[in-house]
N, C-alpha and C positions, 0 to 999 in steps of 0.2 A: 504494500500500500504506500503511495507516495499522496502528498497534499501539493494540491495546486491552488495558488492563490486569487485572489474574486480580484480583476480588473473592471477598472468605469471604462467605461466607452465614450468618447471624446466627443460621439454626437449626443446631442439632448435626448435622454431617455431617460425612464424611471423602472422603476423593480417588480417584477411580474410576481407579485404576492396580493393577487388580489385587487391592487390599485391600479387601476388606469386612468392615465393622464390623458392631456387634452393632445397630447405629441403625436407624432406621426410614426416616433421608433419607440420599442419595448425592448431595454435593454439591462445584464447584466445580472447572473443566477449564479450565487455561489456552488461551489458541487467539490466530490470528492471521487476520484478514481478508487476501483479495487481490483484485484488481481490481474496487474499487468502481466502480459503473456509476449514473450521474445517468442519471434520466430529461432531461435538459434543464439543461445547466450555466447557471447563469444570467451574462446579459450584462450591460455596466455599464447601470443604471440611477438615473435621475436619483430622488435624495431629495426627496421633497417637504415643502413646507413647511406646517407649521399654524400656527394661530391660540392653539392653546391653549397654557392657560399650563404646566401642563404634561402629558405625552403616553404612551406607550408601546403599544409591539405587540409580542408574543412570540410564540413558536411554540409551539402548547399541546402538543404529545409534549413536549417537550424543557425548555419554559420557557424559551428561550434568546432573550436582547432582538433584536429586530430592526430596531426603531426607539426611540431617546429621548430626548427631550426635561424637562429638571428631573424625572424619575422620580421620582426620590428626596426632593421637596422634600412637606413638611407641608400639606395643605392640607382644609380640609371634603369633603366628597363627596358632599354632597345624599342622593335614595333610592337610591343605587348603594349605600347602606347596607344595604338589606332584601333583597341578597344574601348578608350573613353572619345578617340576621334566618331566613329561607328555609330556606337551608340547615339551620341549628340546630333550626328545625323539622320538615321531611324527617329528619334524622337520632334525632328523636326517637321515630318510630315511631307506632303506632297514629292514623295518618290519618285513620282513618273517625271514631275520634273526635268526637262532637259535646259544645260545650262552650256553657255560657249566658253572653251579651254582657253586661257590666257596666256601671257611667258611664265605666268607663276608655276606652271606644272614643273615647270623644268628644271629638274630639282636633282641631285647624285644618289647613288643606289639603287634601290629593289623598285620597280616599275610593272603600274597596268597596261601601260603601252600608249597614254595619252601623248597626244602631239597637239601642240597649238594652232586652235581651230576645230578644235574637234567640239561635235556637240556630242553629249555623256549625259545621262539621266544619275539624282541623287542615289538610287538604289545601284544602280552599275557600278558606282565611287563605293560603296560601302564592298562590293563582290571584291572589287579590284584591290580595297585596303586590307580585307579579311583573308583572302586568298595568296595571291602573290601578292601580299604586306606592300602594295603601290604607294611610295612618298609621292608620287604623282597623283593619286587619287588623296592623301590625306592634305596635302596643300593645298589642292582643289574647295576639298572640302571647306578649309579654314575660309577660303577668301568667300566661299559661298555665305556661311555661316556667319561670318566675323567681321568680314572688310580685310582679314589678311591675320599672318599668325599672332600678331600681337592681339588683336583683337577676341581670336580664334581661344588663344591660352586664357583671357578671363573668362570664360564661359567654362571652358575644362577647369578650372579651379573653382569656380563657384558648384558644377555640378557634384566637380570631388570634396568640398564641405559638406555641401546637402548628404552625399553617401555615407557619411563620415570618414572621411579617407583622412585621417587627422598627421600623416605622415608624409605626404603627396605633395609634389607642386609640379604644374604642367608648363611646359615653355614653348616646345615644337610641337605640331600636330601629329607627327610621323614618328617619333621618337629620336631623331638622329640625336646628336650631341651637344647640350648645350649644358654649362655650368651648376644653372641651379633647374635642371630638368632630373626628376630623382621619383621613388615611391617607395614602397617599400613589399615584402611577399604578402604579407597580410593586407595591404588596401589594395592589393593588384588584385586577390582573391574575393574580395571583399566586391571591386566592382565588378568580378566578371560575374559573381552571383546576382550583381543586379540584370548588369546585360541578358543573361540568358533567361531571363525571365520576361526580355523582349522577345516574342516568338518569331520575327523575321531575325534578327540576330541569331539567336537559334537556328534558324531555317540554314543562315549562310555559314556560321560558323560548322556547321556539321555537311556541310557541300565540300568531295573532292574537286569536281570539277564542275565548270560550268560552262557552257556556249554562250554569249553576249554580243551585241551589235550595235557598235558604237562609234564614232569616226564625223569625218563630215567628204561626201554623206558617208553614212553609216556602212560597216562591214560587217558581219561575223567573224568574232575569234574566239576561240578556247583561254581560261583561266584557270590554272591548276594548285591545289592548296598545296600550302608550304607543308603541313603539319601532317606529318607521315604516320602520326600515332591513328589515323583514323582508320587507316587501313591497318595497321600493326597491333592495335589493342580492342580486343572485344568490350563494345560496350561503348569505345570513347564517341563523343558530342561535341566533340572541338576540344581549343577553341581558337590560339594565334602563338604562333615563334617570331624571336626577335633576336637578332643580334647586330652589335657594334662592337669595336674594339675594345673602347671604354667600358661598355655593360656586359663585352663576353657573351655566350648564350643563355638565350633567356625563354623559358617555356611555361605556359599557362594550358591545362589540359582541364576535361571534365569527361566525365563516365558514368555511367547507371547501369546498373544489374541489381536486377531483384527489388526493387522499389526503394534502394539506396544508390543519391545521384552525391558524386563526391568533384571535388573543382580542386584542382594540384597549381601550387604556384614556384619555378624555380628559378634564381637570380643567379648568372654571372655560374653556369655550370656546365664544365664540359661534357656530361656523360648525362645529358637531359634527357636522350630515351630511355635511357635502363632505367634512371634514378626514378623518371613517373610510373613508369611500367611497374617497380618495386613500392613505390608508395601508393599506385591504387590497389595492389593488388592487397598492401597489407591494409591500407583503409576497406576494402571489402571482407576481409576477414574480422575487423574490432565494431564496426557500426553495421547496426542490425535495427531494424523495424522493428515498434514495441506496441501493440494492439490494448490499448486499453478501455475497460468498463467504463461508461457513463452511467453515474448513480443518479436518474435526476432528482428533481424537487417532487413535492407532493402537488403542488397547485403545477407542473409545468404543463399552460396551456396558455390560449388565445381567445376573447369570448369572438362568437359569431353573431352575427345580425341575420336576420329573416331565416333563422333555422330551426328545429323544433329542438336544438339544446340551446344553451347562452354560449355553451365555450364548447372547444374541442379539445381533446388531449393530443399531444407534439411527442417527439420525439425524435431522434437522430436519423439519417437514410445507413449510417453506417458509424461502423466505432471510430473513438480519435485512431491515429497512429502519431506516435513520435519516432525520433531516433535516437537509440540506445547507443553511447561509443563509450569501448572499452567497462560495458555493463552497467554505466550511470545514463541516469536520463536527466535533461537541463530540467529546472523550473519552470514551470508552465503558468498560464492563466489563462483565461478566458472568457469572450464575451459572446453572449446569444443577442440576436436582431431581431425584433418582428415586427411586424405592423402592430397599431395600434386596434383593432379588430379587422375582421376577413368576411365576406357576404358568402349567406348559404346560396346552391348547394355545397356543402365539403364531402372532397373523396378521399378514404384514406391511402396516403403515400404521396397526397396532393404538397407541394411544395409549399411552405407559406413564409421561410425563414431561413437566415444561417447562423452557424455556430463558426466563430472562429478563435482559432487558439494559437495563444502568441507566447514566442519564448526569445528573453532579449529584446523587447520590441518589436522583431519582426514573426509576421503571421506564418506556422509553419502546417496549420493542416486548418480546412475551412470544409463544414460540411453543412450538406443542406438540413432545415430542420421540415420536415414533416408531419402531415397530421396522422393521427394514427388512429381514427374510424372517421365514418363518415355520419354526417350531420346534414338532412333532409331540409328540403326549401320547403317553408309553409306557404300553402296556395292559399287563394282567394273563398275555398270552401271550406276553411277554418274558422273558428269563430272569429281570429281578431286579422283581419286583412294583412296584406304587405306590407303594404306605404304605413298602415302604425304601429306594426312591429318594429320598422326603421324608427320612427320618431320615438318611441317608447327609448328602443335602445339608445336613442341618441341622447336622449334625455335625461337617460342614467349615467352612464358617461365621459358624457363632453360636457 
């Protein structure tokens, strides 16, 4: 038995005992787990060692470290950069976008193959930056984004506070070399768990190859991903390789099997395939899925209008899950949503709500909540009509 703690919910709601406010959300049911149940506790297993200078793997639900090695220490990051470039532009919207190539493309290094004059759509920059790590497509980006790199680097540092990347400063879009251009494993890890929780990011990061048509006019050419672990490691999802002189190589990977997705961050290491291949292989051995009990409340329900009960009884579509590493599970808490009542008819299994459960602040399992029977619509051949069974109820209430 573990205890998980009663969080408020940040929107206006009140406490489902009974009391219904005039609000729109029904929020916030203390509760206690019982016999949580691992798929598989895990055994001792031996730590392995890397190369790099320094290291980390987390458990991307939870963000909880599982491996670390100097995380926390300052160092370049090569193009494991043009995952906060990417991102910034996935979230910028209108992708189809096509935009005319400048002299700014023309840039030294790893190349999508832009030439000035070419017209390139914002989604194609994003293929070009995540695939073959194109400095040509991340300068692109910045001028698009920014008015140019300098402008391009406050937007990458404002997004890396909002992430909490508290060890971070962004200077080139590309990552090539600049003085106070640096991160550290743990914010590098930390943003790619955000990224891939953008599903087009996602999408590109886990693309060997791609055919794209860009140019002026336009051609088809092939783009092929740097990061050899997608074809070399079962399971892996990306996500970007980097290197420079100064940063050495730098590799950020992620993987899922079996309903645990783990995200590897390594700085400044020469022996980057083996050392992820070793570190997921031993994060899939210590973090294990933990299936636990929802005890609920005695009143956990919803009242209904125009149905022949007041309320329904709710319940979960499925149990939480958390993730278990190295046989602890983090602290939890949790908040339920509902409307503030539902119109009959109700069916049960009918959706009406969700539960979600937060560890560290971030949400790591969100389930829908359901009604669990169903609750009849009173017709016009009852005694008391529709239309003031609504006003009755409303009138209790609101």
């Amino acid at each position: 038995m573990f205890n998980i703690k009663k969080r408020r919910k940040r929107k206006t709601a009140v406490k489902i005992f009974g009391i219904i406010g005039v609000l729109s959300i029904i929020s916030v049911i203390i509760y206690t787990f019982f016999g949580v149940n691992a798929y598989a506790l895990p055994q001792e297993t031996e730590v392995p060692s890397v190369s790099a200078k320094a290291a980390v793997l987390i458990d991307a639900k939870t963000g909880q470290i599982v491996f670390g090695k100097n995380e926390n220490e300052r160092l370049p990051m090569a193009s494991t950069t043009k995952i906060m470039t990417t991102l910034l532009m996935l979230e910028s919207g209108d992708l189809d976008t096509e935009f005319l190539m400048g002299p700014e493309i023309l840039v030294e290094g790893s190349s999508m193959g832009l030439l000035e004059g070419d017209l390139v759509s914002k989604l194609d920059l994003c293929y070009g930056m995540m695939l073959p790590s194109g400095n040509d497509a991340a300068n692109a980006a910045a001028y698009i984004l920014g008015g140019g790199t300098a402008g391009f680097s406050e937007l990458m540092n404002k997004k890396a506070a909002a992430l909490g990347m508290k060890n971070s400063h962004f200077v080139t879009p590309s990552g090539l070399h600049a003085a106070n251009h640096y991160s550290t494993a743990s914010d590098m890890a930390l943003l790619t768990r955000e990224a891939l929780s953008n599903p087009v990011f996602a999408e590109i990061a886990a693309t060997e190859s791609i055919k794209l048509e860009f140019g002026n006019p336009p051609y088809p050419r092939w783009l092929s991903n740097s990061n050899k672990l997608l074809s070399l490691y079962d399971g892996c999802i990306g996500v970007k390789t980097g290197f420079t002189d100064e940063a050495g190589r730098c590799l950020i990977s992620a993987a899922e099997r079996n309903g645990v997705k783990l995200i590897c961050c390594t700085l400044d290491d020469p022996n980057d395939w083996a050392d992820h291949t070793n570190l997921l292989n031993y994060g899939f051995e210590v973090v294990k899925p933990v299936e636990a009990e929802f005890n609920a409340p005695e009143d956990f329900s919803v009242p209904v209008a125009g149905g022949d009960a007041d309320s329904v009884k709710l319940s979960l579509k499925r149990k939480p899950i958390f993730m278990s590493v190295k046989g602890e599970i983090p602290e939890t808490e949790y908040s339920i949503v509902l409307p503030q009542f539902i119109y009959a008819p109700v069916t049960a299994g009918q959706i009406v709500g969700k539960a979600e459960f937060i560890s560290d602040g971030k949400i790591v399992d969100s389930i829908p909540v359901i009604a669990a029977e169903d609750v009849k619509l009173i017709t016009r051949r009852q005694p008391k009509a529709f239309y003031y069974t609504i006003i009755d109820f409303l009138k209790k209430y609101v």
